[in-house]
N, C-alpha and C positions, 0 to 999 in steps of 0.2 A: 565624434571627432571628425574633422574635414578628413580628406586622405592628403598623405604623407610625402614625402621623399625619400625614398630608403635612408638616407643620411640622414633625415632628423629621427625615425626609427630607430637607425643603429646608436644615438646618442640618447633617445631617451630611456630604450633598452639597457643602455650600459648607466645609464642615472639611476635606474629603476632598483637597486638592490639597497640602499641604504636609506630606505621610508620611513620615517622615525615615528615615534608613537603619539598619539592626542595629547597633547599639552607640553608637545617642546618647546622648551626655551629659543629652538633656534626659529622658530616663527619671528619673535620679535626683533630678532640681528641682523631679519634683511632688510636689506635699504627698501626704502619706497615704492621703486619703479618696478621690483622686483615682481616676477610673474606671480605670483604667491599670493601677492597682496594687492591684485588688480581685480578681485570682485569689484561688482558696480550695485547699486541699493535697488533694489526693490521697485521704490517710489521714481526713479531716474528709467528704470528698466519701461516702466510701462507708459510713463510718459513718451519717450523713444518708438515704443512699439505707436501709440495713438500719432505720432509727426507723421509713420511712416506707412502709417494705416496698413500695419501688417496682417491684423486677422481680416479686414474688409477683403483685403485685394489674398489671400491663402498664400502668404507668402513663407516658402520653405525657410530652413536658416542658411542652405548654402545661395537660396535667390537673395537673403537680407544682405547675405554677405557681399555677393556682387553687387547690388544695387543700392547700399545704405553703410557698409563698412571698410570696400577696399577703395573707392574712392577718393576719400576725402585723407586717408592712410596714405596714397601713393607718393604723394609729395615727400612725404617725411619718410615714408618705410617703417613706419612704428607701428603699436599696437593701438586701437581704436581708444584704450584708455589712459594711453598716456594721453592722448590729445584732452580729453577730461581732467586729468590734471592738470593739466597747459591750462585749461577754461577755467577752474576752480583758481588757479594763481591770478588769474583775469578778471576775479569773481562774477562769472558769466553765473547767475540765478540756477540755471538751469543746472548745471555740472556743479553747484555749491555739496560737497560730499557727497558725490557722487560716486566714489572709488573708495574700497576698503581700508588700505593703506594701514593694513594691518590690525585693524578691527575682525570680531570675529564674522567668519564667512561660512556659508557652505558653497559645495560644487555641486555644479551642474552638471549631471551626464547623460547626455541626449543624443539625437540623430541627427542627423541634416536632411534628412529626406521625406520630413513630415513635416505638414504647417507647423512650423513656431508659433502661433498661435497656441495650440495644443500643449504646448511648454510653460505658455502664460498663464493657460486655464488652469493646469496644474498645479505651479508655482503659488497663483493666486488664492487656493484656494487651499491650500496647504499653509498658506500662513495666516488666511481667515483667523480673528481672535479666538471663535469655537473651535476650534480644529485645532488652534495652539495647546489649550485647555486640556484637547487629550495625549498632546507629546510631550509639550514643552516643561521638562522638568527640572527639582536642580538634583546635586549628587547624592539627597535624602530622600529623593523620591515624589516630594512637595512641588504643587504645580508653579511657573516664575510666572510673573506677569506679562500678557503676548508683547511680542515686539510690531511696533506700527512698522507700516513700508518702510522708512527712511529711515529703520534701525537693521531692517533684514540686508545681505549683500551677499550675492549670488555670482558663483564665480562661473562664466559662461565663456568656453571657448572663444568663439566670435568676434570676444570682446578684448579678453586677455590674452590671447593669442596675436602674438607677430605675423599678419596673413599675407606678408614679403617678404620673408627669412621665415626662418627656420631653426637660428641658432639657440634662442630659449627656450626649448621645447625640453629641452635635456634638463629642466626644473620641473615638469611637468607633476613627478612624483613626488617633490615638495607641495606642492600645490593640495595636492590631495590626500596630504600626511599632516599638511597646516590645518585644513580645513575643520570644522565643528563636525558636520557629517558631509557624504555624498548621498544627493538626491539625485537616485535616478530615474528618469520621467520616465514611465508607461505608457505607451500609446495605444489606441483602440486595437492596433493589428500587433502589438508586440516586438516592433522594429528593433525596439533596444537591445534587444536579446538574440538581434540575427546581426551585428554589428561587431566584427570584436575588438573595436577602437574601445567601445563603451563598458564591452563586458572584461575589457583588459582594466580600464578603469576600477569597475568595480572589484577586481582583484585586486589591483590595488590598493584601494581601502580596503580590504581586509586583510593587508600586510600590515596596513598603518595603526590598526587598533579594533578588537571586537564591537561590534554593534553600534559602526560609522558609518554600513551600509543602510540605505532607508529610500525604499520604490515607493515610488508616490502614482497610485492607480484609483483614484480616486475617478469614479463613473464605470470604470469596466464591471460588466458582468460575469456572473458564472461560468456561461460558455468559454469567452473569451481568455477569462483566467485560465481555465481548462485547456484550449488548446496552448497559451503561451508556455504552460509548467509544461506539458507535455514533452512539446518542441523546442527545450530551451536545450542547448548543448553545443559547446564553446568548438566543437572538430566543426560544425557547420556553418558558422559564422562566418561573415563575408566582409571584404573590404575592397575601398576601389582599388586601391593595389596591392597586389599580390603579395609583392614582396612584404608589405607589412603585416598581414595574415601570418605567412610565413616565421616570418622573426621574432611575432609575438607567441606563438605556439609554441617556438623556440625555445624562449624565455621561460615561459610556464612551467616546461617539464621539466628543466632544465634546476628549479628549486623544488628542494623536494620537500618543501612545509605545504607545498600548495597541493600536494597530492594527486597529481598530475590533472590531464585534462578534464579525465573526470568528478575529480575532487575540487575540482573548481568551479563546473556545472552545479555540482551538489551544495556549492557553498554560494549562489545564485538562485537555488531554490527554497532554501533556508530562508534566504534573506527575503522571496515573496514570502513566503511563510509570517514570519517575523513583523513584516511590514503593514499584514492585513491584523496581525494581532495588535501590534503596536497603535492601531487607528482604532481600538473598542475601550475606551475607558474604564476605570472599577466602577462597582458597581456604586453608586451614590446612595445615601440613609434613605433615601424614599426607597429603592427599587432594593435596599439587601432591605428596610420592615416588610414590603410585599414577599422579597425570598419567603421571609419566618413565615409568615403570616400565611402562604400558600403549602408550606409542608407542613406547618399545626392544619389547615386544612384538609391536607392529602391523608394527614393520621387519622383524619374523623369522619371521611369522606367514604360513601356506602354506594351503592351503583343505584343508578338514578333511575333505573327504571326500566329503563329502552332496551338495556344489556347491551350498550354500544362499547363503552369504554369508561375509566378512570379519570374521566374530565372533572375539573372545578365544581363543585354545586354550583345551582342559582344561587343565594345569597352570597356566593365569594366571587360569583364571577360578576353580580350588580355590583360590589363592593369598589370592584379592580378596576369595574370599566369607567369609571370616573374620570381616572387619569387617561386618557389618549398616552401611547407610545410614539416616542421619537421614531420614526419613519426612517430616519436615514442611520438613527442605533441601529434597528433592528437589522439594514441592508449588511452594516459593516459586522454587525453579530455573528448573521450569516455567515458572510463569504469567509469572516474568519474561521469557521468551525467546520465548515465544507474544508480549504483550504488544509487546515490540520490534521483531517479527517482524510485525504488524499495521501497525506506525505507519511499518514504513519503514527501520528499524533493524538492517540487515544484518547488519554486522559485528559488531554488540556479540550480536545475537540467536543469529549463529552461534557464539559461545563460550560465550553458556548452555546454549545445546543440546548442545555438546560434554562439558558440565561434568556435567552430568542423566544424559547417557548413561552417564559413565564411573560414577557413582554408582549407576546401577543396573542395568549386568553386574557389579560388585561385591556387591549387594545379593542380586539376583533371579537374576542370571545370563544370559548372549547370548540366551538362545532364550525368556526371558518375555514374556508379550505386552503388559507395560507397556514392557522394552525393546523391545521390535519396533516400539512406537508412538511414540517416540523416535527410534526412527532413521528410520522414514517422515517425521517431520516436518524431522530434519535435512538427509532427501536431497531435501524439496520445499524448504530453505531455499536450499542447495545450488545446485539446479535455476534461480532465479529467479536468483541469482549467476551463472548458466553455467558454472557448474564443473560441466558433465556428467558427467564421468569419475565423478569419486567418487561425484557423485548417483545413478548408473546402478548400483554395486556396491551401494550403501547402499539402493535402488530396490528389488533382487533377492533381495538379503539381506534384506528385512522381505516380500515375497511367498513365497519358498520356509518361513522360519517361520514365519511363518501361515497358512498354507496345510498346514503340516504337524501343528502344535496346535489351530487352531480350523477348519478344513475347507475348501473351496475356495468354498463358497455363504456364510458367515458375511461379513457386512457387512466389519467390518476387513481381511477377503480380498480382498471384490470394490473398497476402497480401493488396495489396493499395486497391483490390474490395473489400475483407472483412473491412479494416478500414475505406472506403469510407461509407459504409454502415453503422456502426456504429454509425458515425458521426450523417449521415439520421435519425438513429432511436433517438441518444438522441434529433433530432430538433424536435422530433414528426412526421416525414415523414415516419410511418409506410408501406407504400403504395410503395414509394418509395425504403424504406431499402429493402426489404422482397423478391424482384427479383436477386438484387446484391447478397444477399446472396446465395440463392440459387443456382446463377451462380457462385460464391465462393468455396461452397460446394461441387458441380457437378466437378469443375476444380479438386480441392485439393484431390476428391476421388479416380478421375482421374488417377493425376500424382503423389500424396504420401503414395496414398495407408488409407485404412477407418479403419485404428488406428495407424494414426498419430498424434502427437499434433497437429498442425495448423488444420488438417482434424477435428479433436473433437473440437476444437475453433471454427470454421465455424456450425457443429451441433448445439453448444450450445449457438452461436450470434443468429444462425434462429428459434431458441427453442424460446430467447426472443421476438424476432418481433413478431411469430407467437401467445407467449403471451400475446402481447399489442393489437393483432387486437383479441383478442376472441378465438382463434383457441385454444383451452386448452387439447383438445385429441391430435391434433401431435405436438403441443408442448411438451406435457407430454412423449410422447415417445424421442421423442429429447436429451429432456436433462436427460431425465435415461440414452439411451445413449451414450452420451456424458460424466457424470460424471463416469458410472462405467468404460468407454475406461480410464480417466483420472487417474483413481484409479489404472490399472491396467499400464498404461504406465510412468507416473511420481511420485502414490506415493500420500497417502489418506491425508498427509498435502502441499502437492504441492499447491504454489498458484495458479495457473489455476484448479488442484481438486479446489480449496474452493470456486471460482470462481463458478461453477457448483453447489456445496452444495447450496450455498446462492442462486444462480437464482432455484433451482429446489423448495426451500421452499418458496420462493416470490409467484410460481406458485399455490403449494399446500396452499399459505394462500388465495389467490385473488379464489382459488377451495371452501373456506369454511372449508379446512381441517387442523383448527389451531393446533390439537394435534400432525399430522403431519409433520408441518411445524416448529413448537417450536423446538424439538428436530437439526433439520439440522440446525436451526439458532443459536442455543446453540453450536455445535460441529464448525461451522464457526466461531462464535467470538471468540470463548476458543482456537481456532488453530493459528487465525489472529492476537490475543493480543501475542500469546507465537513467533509468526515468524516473526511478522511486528510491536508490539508495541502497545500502545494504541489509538498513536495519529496517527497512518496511515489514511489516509481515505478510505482503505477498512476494516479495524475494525472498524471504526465510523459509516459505513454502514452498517457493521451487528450489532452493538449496536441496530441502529433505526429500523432494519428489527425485530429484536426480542422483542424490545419494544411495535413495533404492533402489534407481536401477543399475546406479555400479556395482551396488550387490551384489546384488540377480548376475551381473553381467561375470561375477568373481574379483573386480576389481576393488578391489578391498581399500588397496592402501589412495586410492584416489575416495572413497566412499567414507571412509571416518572422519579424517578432519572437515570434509562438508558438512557430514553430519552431526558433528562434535559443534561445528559454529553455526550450524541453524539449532540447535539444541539452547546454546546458550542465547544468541539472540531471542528466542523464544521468552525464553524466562527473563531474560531482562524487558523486554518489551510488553511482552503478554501478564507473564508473571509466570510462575510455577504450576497453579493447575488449572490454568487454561487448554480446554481441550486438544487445542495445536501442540501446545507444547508437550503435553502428556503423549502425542502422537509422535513428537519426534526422540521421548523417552522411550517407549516402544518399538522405533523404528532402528534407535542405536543397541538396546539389547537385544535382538535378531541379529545386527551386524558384529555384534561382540560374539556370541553364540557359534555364529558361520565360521569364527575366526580359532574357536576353542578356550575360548572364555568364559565358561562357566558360570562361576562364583560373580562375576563382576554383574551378568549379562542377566542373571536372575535376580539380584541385588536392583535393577532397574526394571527389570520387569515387575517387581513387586512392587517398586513406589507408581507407576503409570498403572498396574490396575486396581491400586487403592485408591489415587486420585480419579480413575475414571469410573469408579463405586461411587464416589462421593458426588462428582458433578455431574457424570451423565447418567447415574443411574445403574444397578446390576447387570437390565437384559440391555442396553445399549450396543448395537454391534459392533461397537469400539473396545466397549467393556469385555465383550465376548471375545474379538480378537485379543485380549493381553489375557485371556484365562486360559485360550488354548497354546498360546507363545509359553506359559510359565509353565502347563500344561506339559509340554514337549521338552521345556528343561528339566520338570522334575523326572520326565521318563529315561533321561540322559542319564542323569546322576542315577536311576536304580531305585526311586521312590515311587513305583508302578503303582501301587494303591492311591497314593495322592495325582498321580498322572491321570489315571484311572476317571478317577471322581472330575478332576476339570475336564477333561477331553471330553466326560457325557455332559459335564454340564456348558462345554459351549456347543456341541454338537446340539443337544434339547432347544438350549437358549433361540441359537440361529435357525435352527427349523419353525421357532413361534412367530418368529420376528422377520423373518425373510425367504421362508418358506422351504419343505425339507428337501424342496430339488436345486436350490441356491447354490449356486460353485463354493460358494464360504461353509456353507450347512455341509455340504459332502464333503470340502475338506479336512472340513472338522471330524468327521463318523470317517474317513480315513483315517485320521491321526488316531482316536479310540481304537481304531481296529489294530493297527501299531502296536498300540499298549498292550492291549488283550494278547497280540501274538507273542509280546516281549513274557506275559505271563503263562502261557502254555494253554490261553484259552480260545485255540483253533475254531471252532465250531461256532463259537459269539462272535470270534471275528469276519467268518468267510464272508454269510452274509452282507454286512456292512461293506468292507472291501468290493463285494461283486455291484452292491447298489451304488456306490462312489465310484466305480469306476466306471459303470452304464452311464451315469450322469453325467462326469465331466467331461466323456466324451462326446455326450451330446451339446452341452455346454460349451466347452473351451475346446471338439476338438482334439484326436489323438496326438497331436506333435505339442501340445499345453503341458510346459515342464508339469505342474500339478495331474494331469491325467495319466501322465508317463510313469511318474511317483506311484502312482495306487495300483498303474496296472501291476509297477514289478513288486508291487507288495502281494498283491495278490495273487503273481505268479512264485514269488517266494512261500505262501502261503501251501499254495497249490502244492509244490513239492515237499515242504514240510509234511504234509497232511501223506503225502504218496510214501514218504521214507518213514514214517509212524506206522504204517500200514507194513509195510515189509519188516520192519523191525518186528511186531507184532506176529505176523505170521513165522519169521523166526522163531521166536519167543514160544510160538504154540508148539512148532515144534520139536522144540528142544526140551520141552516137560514142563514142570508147573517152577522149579526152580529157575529156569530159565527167561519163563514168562515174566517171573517178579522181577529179575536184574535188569530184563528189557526195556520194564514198562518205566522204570527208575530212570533209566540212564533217557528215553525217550524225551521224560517231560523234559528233563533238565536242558537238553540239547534241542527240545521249540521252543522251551524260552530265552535261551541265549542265541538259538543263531537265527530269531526272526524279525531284529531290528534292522530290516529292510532299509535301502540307503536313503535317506530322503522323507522318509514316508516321512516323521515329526517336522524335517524342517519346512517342509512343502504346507504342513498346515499353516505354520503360523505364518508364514512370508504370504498366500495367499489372502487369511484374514487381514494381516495386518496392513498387507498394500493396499486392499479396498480401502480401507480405516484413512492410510494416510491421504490415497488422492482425495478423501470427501472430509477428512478432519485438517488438511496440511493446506496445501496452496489450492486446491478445489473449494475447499471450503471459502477460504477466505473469499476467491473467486464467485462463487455462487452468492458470497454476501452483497458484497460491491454491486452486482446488476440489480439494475430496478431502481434504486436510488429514487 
């Protein structure tokens, strides 16, 4: 939109609440000259634009405007299309229908500060007959026949706009409530999104009717997609005058269906979302017979040899390559599966990816390195789903061919070794992750230079291994490094920075350092909800990372309903035994637990480590975190032979799995020793006690609530042991009668008063915080990079 007068502001502001819905009747009851029904055709628009040799000479739409609209206006003081219909009653050829006049329209909403041109290209090429083909629908869903130029009518401020008054502006939102849809033009740099004439616009269409919005970005790339979603948000948009910024912000929060500033952002992201899907057609009878005909393959289909991967046979990949792929399907395939894949959008994301793929081993063939980079991105889509399995073969199969095409040091190389690794670390193959990395990192420093993005992605993947095996000093350097490289190369709300924020506070919580850690996980969720939404699952992840440390912190009643609604977003997004979400099943029975909820708290603890049996497997240190958490419950309740058996078996578990001087391992053989002291078996337990407590204080440190934990169990321990001892020498004294009531009342009194404060709950909140930061929003984090 041009800028304003405060006065036509405050009138169209005040028009603005009565936007009626697609297909009112009162479109057709306004007169003629009415702002509503001053689109101009298509075929008129670009004839105009060739008079005035707008794209030769880059001419802006506020330069067209001085130079080609307020002109020939000034005389009359009218809008440039009533003069069009002055000519059309004149029947001047040129203006013959030129003007809607109540024919159906769409709106235009655009910038003035970019070539017009760029509006045409768009406009043009958006109404291409192919391009109609994949929008233009009717209300069955059935494609209509395209509309030629001189059927299209484009309702373009410029034009229909009074550019010497000011008074009809205050129909403005008739305009765009009459309209079929709003198209609003994308430009290479994203302008329309730092505008909030435009982005009030497209609010308005989405007052006037669901799915009226429609960006027309036809030419941009990934990147640029990338940085516009990122950067779009309605508190930073600009206008040339204040005051209208101002009053439109106003207006916004001011109804509360639009969900305030935020919720308006979010319903502008949607709508790129929406828009890149809306440009990918179904699939047509030739390309869903190659679907069948590539999964009866896939079922018959035996490794070819090389042990690279799960690719096409020759005979089905000679078969496919006959047909050539549409080139510019496969772009909009992409970007829309990338795009969904961004916002949160799993499922839909993982059947464009599916669909891209299948189009280009047909096209290129399995072993191209545009397919290879298709199936990296389906097996990191994969990955963030927990479908490891396939993501592991699909992992494998894009590192052995590229690695055999473009060499083992080439970037998109030293990618499939960073995502292969990943992979490793969320199965719990610490051991295994922590070398690939390494060799990742070493590559990437190599050949991109040590601040690069991928290069700081590789830092802050080995940051995390390094934090799940213990290593908490070069982890901690790591991912300092890593996040401040991030801050200074992409930008302190980039998702990959938040990425970083969130693993660096996992670390400082699993440190003991909750004061620490709260803040980073506060500034992650408040960035993740405002970029990604609420329901992403990397802000459900840091929902749950901050929920434990309100915990930790005592703050209870700020910690459950966080953790209640990343719980449930979980399961609605993820599903139910998705390893996230079985983390944040986990993470709220501990919070129930600390609270003196029992019943409820082990009730959850037992669905998260049956579901984490089943998906990740028995020794999984996730799994192993929810045996010593149930562990610690059954020792509550008085069920010490069942406490008993879990405490050794995640104590054994975590020793195979991540070694027995592991802060998780000793917390665990803490919490056994608990048990054993709860049964009066002093002597089985010293030991353990004294080795868990040498360790975590080597480890985490004497001021590490966990180290603090073990010592005073072991100083509980200690005096038990000392007052058995005098009881006993008592006892000796007193004759052999004496001896027996001593040694009676002895046991009874170490097993009841040496459930030391802390000792059980220290295990499992240790276990299980590791768990969350590398199964909760670390995880997802660590998936994301490398892409």
């Amino acid at each position: 939109m041009a800028s304003l007068e405060p006065g036509c502001v405050r009138s169209v502001l005040q028009g603005s609440g009565g936007a009626r819905r697609k297909g009112s009747s009162s479109a057709a009851r306004r007169p003629p000259g009415h702002v509503s029904r001053c689109a101009v055709s298509l075929s008129w628009l670009l004839h105009f634009a060739a008079q005035h040799h707008v794209r030769e000479r880059g001419l802006t739409a506020a330069q067209l405007v001085e130079l080609a609209v307020r002109p020939p206006t000034t005389g009359p003081r009218c809008r440039y299309a009533e003069l069009l219909l002055r000519d059309q009653e004149d029947q001047d050829p040129a203006a013959r229908g030129a003007v809607s006049c109540g024919r159906p329209f769409f709106f235009v909403s655009h910038t003035w500060v970019v070539p017009f041109g760029e509006t045409l290209h768009m406009l043009e090429t958006h109404f291409r007959p192919e391009q109609q083909r994949l929008w233009r629908r009717g209300s069955d869903g059935r494609p209509l026949p395209p509309l030629r130029p001189e059927e299209v009518f484009v309702w373009i401020d410029i034009f229909a706009i009074n550019q010497h008054a000011t008074d009809d502006l205050a129909a403005l939102w008739e305009a765009v409530a009459d309209a079929e849809e709003t198209l609003m033009v994308l430009d290479r740099r994203g302008s329309v999104f730092s505008r909030i004439w435009c982005l009030y616009e497209a609010w308005q269409t989405s007052r006037a009717g669901l799915g009226k919005l429609r960006l027309l970005s036809y030419g941009a790339d990934i990147e640029s997609l990338e940085k516009i979603f990122i950067d779009v948000d309605v508190r930073n948009a600009r206008a040339s005058v204040e005051a209208d910024r101002i009053r439109i912000l106003e207006d916004i929060r001011s109804d509360p269906a639009a969900g305030g500033i935020q919720g308006m952002t979010h319903t502008l992201k949607q709508a790129l979302v929406r828009a890149a899907v809306a440009q990918v057609p179904p699939p047509d009878e030739e390309e869903q017979d190659e679907e069948d005909a590539a999964a009866a393959a896939a079922d018959d289909d035996d490794d070819d040899g090389d042990g690279n991967d799960g690719a096409l046979p020759a005979s089905a990949a000679a078969a496919v390559s006959a047909t050539p792929a549409d080139a510019d399907l496969v772009t909009r395939l992409y970007t829309a599966a990338w795009l969904c894949g961004m916002y949160g959008k799993l499922p839909q994301a993982e059947g464009l990816y599916r669909r891209v793929l299948r189009l280009l081993e047909r096209s290129m063939g399995p072993h191209h390195t545009d397919t290879l980079t298709c199936v990296s991105n389906l097996a990191i889509l994969l990955q963030v789903q927990g479908q490891y399995e396939e993501a592991q073969a699909l992992h494998r199969r894009a590192l052995a061919g590229r690695g055999r095409v473009l060499g083992a040091e080439h970037p998109n190389t030293l990618s499939c070794v960073n995502n292969l690794a990943n992979l490793l670390y969320d199965q719990g193959q610490y051991d295994e992750a922590a070398p690939l990395h390494r060799a990742a990192l070493r590559g990437r420093e190599r050949v991109l230079g040590c601040a690069h993005p991928d290069t700081l992605s590789s830092t802050d993947n080995l940051a995390n291994v390094l934090h799940s095996l213990g290593q908490y000093d070069e982890a901690a350097r790591l991912h300092w490094r890593a996040l401040y490289g991030r801050e200074a190369a992409l930008g302190p709300d980039h998702p990959d920075t938040l990425v970083s924020v969130n693993n660096l506070a996992n670390l400082l919580y699993d440190q003991g350092k909750y004061d620490e850690a709260a803040p980073l996980h506060s500034r992650a969720l408040e960035a993740r909800q405002r970029i990604l939404g609420d329901a992403h699952p990397e802000t459900l992840g840091s929902a749950d990372n901050l929920a434990n440390v309100l915990h930790s912190l005592g703050r209870y009643e700020q910690a459950e309903p966080l953790q209640r609604a990343a719980l449930a977003g979980r399961e609605r997004v993820l599903g139910p035994e998705h390893p996230d979400t079985l983390s944040s099943l986990g993470n709220l029975a501990v919070l129930l637990q600390a609270q003196g909820r029992a019943a409820e708290a082990e009730q959850l603890q037992r669905r998260a480590l049956r579901g984490r049996e089943r998906v990740l497997g028995p020794d999984h240190p996730h799994t192993l975190a929810s045996v010593s958490a149930l562990g610690e419950l059954l020792e509550a309740s008085g069920r010490l032979e069942q406490a008993r058996a879990m405490q050794r078996r995640a104590m054994e578990g975590l020793g195979r799995s991540l070694g027995a001087e592991h802060p998780h391992a000793l917390a665990a053989a803490s919490g056994l020793a608990g048990v054993l002291c709860r049964m009066g078996l002093l002597e089985e337990a010293e030991p353990l006690y004294r080795r868990a407590v040498a360790g975590l204080r080597r480890a985490l440190g004497r001021a590490h609530p966990d180290a603090r934990a073990a010592e005073e169990g072991l100083e509980g321990l200690v005096q038990a042991r000392a007052a058995q001892r005098r009881r006993a020498l008592l006892a000796a004294a007193a004759g052999p009668l004496g001896l027996a009531g001593a040694a009676g009342s002895a046991g009874a009194g170490s097993g009841a008063g040496l459930g030391m404060p802390g000792s059980g709950r220290f295990t499992a909140r240790a276990v299980s915080g590791g768990g969350s930061g590398a199964g909760g929003g670390g995880g997802v984090g660590v998936m994301k990079v490398g892409a």
